[in-house]
MMTF fields as JSON, N, C-alpha, C and O atoms, coordinates in Angstrom:
{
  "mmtfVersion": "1.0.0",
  "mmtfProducer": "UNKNOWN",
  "numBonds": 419,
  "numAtoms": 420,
  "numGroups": 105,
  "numChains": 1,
  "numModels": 1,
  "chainsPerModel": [1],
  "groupsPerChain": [105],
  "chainIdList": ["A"],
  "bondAtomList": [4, 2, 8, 6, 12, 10, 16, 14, 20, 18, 24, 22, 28, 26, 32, 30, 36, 34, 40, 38, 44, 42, 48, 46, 52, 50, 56, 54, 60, 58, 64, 62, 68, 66, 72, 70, 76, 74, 80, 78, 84, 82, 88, 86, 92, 90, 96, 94, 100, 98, 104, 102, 108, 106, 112, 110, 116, 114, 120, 118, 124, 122, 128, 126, 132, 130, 136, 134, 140, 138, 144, 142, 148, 146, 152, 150, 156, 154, 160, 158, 164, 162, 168, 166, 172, 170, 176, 174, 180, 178, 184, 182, 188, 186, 192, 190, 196, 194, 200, 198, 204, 202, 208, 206, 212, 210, 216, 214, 220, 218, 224, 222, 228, 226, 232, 230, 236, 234, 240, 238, 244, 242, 248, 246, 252, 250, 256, 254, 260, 258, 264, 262, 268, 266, 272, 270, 276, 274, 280, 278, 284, 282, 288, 286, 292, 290, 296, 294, 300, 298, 304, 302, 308, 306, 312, 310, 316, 314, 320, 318, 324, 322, 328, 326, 332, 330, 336, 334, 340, 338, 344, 342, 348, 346, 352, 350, 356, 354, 360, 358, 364, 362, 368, 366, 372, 370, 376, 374, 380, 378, 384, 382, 388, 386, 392, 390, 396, 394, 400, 398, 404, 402, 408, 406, 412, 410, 416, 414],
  "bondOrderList": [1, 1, 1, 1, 1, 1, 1, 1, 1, 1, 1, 1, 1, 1, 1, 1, 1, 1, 1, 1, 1, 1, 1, 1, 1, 1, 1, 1, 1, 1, 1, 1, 1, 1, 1, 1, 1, 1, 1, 1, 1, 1, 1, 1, 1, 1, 1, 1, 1, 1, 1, 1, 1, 1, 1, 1, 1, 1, 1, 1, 1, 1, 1, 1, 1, 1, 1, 1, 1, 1, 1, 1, 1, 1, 1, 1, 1, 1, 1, 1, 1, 1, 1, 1, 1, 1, 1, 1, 1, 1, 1, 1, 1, 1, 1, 1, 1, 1, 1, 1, 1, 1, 1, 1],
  "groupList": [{"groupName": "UNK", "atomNameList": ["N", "CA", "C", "O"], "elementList": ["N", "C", "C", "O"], "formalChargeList": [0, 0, 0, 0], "bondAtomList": [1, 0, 2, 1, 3, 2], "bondOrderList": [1, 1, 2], "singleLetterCode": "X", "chemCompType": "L-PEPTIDE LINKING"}],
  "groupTypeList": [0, 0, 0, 0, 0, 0, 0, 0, 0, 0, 0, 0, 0, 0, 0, 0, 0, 0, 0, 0, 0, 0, 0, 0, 0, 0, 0, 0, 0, 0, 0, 0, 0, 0, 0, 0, 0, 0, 0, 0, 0, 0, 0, 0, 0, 0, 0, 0, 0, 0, 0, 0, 0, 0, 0, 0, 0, 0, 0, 0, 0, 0, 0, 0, 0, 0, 0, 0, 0, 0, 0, 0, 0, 0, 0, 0, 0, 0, 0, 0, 0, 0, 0, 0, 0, 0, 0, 0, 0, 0, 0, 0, 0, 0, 0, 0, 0, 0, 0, 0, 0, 0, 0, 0, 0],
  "groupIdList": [1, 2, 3, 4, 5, 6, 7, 8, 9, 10, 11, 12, 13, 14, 15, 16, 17, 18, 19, 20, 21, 22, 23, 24, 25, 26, 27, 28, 29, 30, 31, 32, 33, 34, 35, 36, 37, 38, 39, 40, 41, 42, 43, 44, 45, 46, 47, 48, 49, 50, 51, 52, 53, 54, 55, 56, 57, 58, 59, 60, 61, 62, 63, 64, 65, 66, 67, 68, 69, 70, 71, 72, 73, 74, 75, 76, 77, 78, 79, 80, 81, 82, 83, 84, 85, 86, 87, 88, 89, 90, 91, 92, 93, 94, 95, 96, 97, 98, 99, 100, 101, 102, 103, 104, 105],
  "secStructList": [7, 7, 3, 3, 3, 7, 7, 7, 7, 7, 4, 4, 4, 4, 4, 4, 6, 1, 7, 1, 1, 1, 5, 7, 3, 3, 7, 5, 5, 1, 1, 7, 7, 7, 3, 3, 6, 6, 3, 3, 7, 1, 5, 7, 7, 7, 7, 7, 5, 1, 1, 2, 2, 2, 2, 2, 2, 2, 2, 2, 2, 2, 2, 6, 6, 1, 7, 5, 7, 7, 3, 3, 3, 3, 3, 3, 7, 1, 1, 7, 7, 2, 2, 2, 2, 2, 2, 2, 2, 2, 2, 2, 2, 2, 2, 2, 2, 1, 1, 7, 7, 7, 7, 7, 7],
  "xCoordList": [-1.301, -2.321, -2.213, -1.129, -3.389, -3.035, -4.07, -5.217, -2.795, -2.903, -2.402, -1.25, -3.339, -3.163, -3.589, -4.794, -2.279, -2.657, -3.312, -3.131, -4.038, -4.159, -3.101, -2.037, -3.192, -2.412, -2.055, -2.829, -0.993, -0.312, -1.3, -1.153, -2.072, -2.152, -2.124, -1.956, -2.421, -2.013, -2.746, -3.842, -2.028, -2.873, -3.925, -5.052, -3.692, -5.243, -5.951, -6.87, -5.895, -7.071, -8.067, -8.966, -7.265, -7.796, -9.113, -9.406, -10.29, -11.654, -12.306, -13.305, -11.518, -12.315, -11.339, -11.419, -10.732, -10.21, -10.509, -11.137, -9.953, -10.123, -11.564, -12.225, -12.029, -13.095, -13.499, -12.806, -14.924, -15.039, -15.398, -16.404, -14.636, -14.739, -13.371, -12.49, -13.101, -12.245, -11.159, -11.405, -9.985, -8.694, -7.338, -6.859, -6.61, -5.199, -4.682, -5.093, -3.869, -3.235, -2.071, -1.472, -1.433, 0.387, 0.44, -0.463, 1.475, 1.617, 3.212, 4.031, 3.695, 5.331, 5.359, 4.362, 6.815, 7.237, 6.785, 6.837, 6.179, 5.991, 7.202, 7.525, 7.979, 9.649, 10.787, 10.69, 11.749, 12.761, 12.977, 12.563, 13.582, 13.732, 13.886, 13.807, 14.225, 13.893, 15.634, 15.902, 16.247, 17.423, 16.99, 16.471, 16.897, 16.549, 17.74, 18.389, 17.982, 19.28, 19.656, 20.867, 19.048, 19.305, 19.244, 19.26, 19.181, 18.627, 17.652, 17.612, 17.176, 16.302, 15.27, 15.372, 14.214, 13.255, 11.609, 11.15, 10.89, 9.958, 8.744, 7.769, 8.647, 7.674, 8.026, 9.142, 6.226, 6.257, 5.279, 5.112, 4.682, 3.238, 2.309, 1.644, 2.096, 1.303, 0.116, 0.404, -1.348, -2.346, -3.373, -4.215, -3.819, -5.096, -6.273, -6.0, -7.141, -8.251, -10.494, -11.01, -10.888, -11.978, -12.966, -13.887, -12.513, -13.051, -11.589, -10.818, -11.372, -10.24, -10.296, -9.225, -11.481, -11.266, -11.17, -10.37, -11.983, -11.38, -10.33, -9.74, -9.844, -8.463, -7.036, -5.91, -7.632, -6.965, -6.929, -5.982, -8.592, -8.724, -8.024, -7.542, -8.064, -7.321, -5.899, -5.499, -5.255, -4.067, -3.672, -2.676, -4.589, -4.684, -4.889, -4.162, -5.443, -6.212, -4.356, -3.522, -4.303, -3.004, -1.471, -0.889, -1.084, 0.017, -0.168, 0.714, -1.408, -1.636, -0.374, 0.096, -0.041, 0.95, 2.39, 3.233, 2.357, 3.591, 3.256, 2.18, 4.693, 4.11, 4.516, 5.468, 2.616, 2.709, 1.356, 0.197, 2.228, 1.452, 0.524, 0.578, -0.29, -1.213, -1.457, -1.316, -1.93, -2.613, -3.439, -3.172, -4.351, -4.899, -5.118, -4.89, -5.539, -5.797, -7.179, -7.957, -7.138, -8.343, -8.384, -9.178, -7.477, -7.845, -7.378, -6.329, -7.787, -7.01, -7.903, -8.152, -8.041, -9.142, -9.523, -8.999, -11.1, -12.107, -11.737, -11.844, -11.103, -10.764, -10.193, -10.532, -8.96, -7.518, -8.028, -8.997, -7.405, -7.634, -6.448, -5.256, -7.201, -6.636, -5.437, -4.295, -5.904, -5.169, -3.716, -2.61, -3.924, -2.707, -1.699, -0.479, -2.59, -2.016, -1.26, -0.046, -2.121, -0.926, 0.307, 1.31, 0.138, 1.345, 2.175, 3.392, 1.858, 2.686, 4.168, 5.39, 2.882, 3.81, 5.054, 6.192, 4.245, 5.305, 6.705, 7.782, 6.236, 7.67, 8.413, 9.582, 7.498, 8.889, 9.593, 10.537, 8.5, 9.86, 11.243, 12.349, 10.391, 11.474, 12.745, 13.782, 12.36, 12.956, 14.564, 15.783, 13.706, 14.435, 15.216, 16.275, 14.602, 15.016, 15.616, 16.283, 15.21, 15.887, 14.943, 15.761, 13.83, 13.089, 11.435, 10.925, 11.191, 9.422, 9.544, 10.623, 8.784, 8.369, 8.574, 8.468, 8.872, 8.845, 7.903, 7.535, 6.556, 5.063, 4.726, 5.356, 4.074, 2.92, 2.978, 3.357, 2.679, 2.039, 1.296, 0.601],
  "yCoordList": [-0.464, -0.411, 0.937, 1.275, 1.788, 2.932, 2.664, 2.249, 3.23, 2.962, 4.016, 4.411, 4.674, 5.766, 5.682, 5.666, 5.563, 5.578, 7.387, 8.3, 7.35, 9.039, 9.565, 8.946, 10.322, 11.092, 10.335, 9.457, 10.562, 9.847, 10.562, 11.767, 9.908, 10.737, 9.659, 8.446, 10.973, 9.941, 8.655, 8.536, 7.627, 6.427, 6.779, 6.342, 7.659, 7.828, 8.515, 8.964, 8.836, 9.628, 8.612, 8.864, 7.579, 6.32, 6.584, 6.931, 6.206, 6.419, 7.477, 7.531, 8.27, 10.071, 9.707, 10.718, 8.92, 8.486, 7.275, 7.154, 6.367, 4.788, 4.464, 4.544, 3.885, 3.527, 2.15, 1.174, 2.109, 0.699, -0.385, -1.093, -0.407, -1.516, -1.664, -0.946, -3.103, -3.6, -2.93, -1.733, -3.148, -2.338, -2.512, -3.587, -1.403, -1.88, -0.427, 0.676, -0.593, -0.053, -0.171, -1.246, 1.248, 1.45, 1.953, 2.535, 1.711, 1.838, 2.354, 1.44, 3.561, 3.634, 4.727, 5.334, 4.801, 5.93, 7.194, 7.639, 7.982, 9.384, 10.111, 10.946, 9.705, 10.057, 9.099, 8.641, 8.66, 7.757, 7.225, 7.686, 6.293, 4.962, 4.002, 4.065, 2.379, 0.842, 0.791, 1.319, 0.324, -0.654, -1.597, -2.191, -2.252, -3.519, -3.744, -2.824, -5.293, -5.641, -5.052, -4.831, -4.651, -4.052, -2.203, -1.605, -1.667, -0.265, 0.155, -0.563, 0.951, 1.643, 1.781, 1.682, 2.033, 2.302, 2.596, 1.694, 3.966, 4.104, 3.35, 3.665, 2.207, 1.096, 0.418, 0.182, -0.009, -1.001, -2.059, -2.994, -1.871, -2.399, -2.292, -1.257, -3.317, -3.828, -4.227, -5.394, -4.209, -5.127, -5.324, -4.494, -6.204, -6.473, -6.265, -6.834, -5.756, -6.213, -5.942, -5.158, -6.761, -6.743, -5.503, -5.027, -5.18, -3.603, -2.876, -3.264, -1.988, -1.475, -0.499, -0.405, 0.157, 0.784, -0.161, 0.047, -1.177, -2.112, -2.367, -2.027, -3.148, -3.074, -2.153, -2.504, -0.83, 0.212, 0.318, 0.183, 0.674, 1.127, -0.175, 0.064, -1.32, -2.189, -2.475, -3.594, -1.798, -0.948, 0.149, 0.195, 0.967, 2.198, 1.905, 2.506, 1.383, 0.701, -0.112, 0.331, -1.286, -1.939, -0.808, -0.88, 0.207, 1.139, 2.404, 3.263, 2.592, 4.303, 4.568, 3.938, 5.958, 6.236, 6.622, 7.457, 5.486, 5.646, 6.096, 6.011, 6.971, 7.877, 7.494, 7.568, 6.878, 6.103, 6.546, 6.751, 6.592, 7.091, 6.275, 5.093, 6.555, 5.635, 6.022, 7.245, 5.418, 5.633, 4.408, 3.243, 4.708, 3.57, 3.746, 4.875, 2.872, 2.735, 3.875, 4.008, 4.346, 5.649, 5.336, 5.857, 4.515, 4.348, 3.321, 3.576, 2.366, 1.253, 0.474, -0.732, 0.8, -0.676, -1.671, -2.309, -1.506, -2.485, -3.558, -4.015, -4.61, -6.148, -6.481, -7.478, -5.453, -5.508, -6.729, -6.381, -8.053, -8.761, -8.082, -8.316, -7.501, -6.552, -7.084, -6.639, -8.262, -9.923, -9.875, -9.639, -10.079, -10.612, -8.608, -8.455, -7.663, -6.626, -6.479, -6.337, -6.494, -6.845, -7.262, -6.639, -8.404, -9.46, -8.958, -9.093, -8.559, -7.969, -6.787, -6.866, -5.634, -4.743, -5.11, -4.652, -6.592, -7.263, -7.575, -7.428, -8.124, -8.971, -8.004, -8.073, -6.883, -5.661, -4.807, -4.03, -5.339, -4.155, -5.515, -5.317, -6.964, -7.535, -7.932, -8.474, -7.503, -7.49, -6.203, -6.318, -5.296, -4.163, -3.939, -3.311, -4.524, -4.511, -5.548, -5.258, -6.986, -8.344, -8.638, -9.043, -8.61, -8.85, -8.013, -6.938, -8.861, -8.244, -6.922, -6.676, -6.227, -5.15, -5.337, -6.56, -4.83, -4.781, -4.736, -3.567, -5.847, -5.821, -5.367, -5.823, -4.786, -4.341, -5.447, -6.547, -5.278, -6.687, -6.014, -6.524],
  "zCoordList": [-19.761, -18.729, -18.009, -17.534, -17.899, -17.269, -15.93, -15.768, -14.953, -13.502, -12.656, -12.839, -11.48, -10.404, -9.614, -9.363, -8.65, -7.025, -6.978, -7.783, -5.781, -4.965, -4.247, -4.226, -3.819, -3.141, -1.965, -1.583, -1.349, -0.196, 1.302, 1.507, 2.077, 3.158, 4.589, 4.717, 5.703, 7.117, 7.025, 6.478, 7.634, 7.861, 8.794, 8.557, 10.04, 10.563, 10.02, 10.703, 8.883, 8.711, 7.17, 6.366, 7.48, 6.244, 5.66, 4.516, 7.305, 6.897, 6.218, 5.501, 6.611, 5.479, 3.899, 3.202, 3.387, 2.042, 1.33, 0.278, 2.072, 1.27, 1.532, 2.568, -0.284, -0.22, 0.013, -0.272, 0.67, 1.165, -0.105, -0.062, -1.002, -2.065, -2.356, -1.883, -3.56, -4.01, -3.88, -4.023, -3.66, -4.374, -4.194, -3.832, -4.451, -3.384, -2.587, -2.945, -1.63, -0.219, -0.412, -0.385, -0.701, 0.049, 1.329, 1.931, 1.683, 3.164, 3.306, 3.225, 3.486, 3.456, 4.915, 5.304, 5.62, 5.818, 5.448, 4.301, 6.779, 5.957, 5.97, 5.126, 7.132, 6.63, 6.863, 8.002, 6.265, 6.517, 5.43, 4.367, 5.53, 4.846, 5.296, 6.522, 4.653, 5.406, 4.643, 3.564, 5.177, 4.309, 3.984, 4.929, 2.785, 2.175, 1.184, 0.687, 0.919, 0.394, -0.607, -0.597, -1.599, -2.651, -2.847, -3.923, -1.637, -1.569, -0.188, 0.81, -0.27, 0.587, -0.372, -1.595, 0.347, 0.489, 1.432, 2.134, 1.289, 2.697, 2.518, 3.2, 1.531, 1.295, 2.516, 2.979, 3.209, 3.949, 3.764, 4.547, 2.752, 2.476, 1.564, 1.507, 0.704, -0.212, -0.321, -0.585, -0.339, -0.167, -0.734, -0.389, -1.629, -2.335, -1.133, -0.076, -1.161, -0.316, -1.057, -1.854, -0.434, -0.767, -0.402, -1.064, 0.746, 1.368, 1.631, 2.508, 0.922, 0.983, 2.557, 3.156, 3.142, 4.1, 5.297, 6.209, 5.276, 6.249, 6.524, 7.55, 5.455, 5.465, 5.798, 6.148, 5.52, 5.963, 7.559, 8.334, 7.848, 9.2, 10.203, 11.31, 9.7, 10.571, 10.38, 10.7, 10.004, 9.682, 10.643, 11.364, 10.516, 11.171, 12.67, 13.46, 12.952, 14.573, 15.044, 15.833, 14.235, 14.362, 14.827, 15.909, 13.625, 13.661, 14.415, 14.383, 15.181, 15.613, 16.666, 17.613, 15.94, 16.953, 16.181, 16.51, 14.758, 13.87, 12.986, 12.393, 12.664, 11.206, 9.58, 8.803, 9.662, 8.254, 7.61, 7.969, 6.289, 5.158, 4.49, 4.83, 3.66, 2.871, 1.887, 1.864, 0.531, -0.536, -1.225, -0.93, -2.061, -2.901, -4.13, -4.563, -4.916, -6.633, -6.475, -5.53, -7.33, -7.883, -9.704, -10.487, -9.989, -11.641, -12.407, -12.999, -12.552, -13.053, -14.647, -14.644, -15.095, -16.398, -15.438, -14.526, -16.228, -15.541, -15.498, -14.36, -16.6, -16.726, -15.651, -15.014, -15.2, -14.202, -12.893, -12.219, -12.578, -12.327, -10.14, -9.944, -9.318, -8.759, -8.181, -8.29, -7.448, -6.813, -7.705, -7.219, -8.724, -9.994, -9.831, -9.766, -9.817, -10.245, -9.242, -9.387, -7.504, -6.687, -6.49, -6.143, -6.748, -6.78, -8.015, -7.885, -8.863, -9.908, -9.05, -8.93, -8.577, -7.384, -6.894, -6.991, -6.029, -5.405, -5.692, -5.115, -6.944, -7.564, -8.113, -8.493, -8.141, -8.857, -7.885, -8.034, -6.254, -5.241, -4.527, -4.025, -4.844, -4.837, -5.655, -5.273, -6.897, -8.11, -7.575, -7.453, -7.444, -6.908, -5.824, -5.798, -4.849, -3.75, -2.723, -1.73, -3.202, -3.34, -1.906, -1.08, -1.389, -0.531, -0.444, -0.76, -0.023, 0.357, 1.05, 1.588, 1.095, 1.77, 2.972, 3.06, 4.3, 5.42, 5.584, 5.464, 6.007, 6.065, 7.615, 8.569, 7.695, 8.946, 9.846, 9.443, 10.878, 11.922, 12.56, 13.439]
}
Protein backbone atom coordinates (compact mmCIF):
# COMPACT_ATOMS: atom_id res chain seq x y z
CA UNK A 1 0.00 0.00 0.00
CA UNK A 2 1.64 3.23 -0.84
CA UNK A 3 0.97 5.93 1.69
CA UNK A 4 2.19 9.87 2.43
CA UNK A 5 1.69 12.03 5.04
CA UNK A 6 2.77 16.07 4.04
CA UNK A 7 5.03 17.87 5.53
CA UNK A 8 4.92 18.49 9.30
CA UNK A 9 3.65 22.15 9.96
CA UNK A 10 2.36 24.53 12.96
CA UNK A 11 -0.90 23.42 14.30
CA UNK A 12 -2.01 27.10 13.99
CA UNK A 13 -1.54 27.49 10.89
CA UNK A 14 -3.90 24.10 10.13
CA UNK A 15 -6.51 26.14 8.05
CA UNK A 16 -4.03 27.43 5.23
CA UNK A 17 -3.07 23.21 4.97
CA UNK A 18 -5.52 20.53 6.00
CA UNK A 19 -8.09 19.89 3.63
CA UNK A 20 -11.70 20.06 4.42
CA UNK A 21 -12.44 16.34 3.39
CA UNK A 22 -11.89 12.78 4.55
CA UNK A 23 -8.56 11.84 6.08
CA UNK A 24 -6.12 11.46 8.79
CA UNK A 25 -4.15 14.03 11.38
CA UNK A 26 -0.73 13.66 13.28
CA UNK A 27 -0.27 15.67 15.95
CA UNK A 28 3.42 15.45 17.80
CA UNK A 29 5.85 17.72 19.65
CA UNK A 30 7.49 20.26 17.55
CA UNK A 31 10.26 19.70 20.07
CA UNK A 32 10.68 17.11 22.91
CA UNK A 33 9.65 13.93 23.56
CA UNK A 34 6.67 11.95 25.68
CA UNK A 35 8.15 8.94 27.83
CA UNK A 36 5.94 6.10 27.02
CA UNK A 37 6.59 2.55 28.46
CA UNK A 38 8.37 1.22 25.84
CA UNK A 39 10.44 4.41 24.60
CA UNK A 40 9.83 7.96 23.75
CA UNK A 41 8.31 9.45 21.47
CA UNK A 42 6.97 13.36 20.08
CA UNK A 43 3.58 11.53 18.91
CA UNK A 44 0.59 12.83 20.58
CA UNK A 45 -2.11 12.14 18.24
CA UNK A 46 -3.87 10.13 15.81
CA UNK A 47 -7.23 10.85 14.02
CA UNK A 48 -9.58 9.59 11.38
CA UNK A 49 -11.89 12.43 10.58
CA UNK A 50 -14.65 13.26 8.11
CA UNK A 51 -13.53 17.00 7.56
CA UNK A 52 -10.06 16.83 8.25
CA UNK A 53 -9.75 20.77 8.73
CA UNK A 54 -12.35 20.74 11.22
CA UNK A 55 -10.96 18.49 12.97
CA UNK A 56 -7.70 20.13 12.93
CA UNK A 57 -8.87 23.68 13.56
CA UNK A 58 -10.61 22.26 16.68
CA UNK A 59 -7.38 21.05 17.69
CA UNK A 60 -5.83 24.15 17.01
CA UNK A 61 -8.62 26.38 18.85
CA UNK A 62 -8.36 23.48 21.83
CA UNK A 63 -3.99 23.53 22.07
CA UNK A 64 -3.21 27.38 21.02
CA UNK A 65 -0.38 28.44 22.78
CA UNK A 66 1.58 24.84 22.69
CA UNK A 67 4.08 23.96 20.39
CA UNK A 68 2.48 21.35 18.27
CA UNK A 69 3.00 20.15 15.04
CA UNK A 70 0.65 18.70 12.42
CA UNK A 71 0.43 16.76 9.29
CA UNK A 72 -2.09 14.77 7.11
CA UNK A 73 -2.52 11.93 4.43
CA UNK A 74 -1.84 13.66 0.81
CA UNK A 75 -1.68 10.00 -0.81
CA UNK A 76 -3.07 6.90 0.04
CA UNK A 77 -5.18 4.20 -2.74
CA UNK A 78 -8.62 4.96 -3.35
CA UNK A 79 -10.13 1.51 -1.80
CA UNK A 80 -8.04 2.44 1.68
CA UNK A 81 -10.85 2.01 4.14
CA UNK A 82 -9.33 5.47 6.22
CA UNK A 83 -11.19 4.41 9.79
CA UNK A 84 -9.41 0.75 9.56
CA UNK A 85 -6.02 2.55 8.24
CA UNK A 86 -6.19 4.59 11.36
CA UNK A 87 -6.56 2.16 13.80
CA UNK A 88 -3.95 0.20 12.01
CA UNK A 89 -1.40 3.42 13.09
CA UNK A 90 -2.64 2.86 16.36
CA UNK A 91 -1.86 -0.60 17.14
CA UNK A 92 1.60 -0.15 15.75
CA UNK A 93 2.59 2.96 18.14
CA UNK A 94 1.13 0.71 20.79
CA UNK A 95 2.82 -2.22 19.58
CA UNK A 96 5.95 -0.04 19.98
CA UNK A 97 5.43 1.83 22.56
CA UNK A 98 3.16 -0.37 24.92
CA UNK A 99 0.37 2.47 25.17
CA UNK A 100 -1.80 4.89 23.16
CA UNK A 101 -0.56 8.08 22.17
CA UNK A 102 -0.73 10.75 24.71
CA UNK A 103 -4.11 12.11 23.13
CA UNK A 104 -5.06 15.88 23.05
CA UNK A 105 -7.94 17.06 25.37
Amino acid sequence: MRVRFGPWYPLAEVGAHAPAAEGILQVRLATGLVDYPRGKSAMLWYGHALDTRAAALALATAHAGNDLVCRHLIEIEDATDLGAFCARLLAEFVRRFGTRPMYLR
